[in-house]
C-alpha positions in Angstrom: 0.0 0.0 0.0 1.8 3.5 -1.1 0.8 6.6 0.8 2.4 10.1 0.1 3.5 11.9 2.8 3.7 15.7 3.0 6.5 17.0 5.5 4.6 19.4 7.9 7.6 21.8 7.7 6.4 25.1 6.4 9.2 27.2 4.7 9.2 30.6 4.6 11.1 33.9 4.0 13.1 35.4 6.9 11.5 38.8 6.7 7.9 37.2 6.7 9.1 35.0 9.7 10.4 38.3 11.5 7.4 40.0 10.9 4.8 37.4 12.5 7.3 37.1 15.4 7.7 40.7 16.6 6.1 41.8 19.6 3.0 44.3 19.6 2.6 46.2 21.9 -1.0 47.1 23.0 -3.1 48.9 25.6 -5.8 47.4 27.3 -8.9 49.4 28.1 -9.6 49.1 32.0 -12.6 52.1 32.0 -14.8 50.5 29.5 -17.7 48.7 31.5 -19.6 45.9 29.2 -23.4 45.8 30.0 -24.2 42.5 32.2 -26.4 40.0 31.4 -29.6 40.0 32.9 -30.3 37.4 34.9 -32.9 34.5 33.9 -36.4 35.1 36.2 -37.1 31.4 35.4 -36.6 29.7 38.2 -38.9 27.3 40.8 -41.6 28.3 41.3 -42.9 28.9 37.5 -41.5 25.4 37.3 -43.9 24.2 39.9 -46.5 26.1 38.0 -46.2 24.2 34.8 -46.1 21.5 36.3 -49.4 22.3 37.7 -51.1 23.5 34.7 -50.1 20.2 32.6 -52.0 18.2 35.4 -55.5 20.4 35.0 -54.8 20.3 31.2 -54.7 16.1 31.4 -57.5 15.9 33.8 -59.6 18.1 30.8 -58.6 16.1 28.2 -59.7 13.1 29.3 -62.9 11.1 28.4 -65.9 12.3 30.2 -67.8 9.3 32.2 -71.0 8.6 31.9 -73.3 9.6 34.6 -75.4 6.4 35.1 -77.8 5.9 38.3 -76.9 6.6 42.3 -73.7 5.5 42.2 -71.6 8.1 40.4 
């Protein structure tokens, strides 16, 4: 079975090299304040709710009985 193999050297210029090597230097911006996230209301108690309202909604779908004699 033959397979080609491609050297993972890359070979480049020395002033290209140079250039992606130097450092930059930069300033970081301390004062700038990024708006926050607001934070999720979700939480318990409308989970308890749904949870709620799927039971009422099941009870309402189901199949009415029929009312027959004193025994309902």
């Amino acid at each position: 079975m033959k397979s080609d193999l491609v050297h993972s050297i890359v070979q480049m210029e020395a002033n290209i090299l140079k250039q992606l090597v130097t450092e930059v230097k930069e300033t970081v911006a301390t004062e700038v304040e990024l708006p926050r996230a607001r934070k999720s209301s979700f939480g318990v108690t409308n989970l308890w709710a749904i949870r709620r309202k799927s039971r009422y909604a099941a009870t309402a779908r189901r199949k009415p009985r029929i009312i027959t004699g004193f025994g309902y």
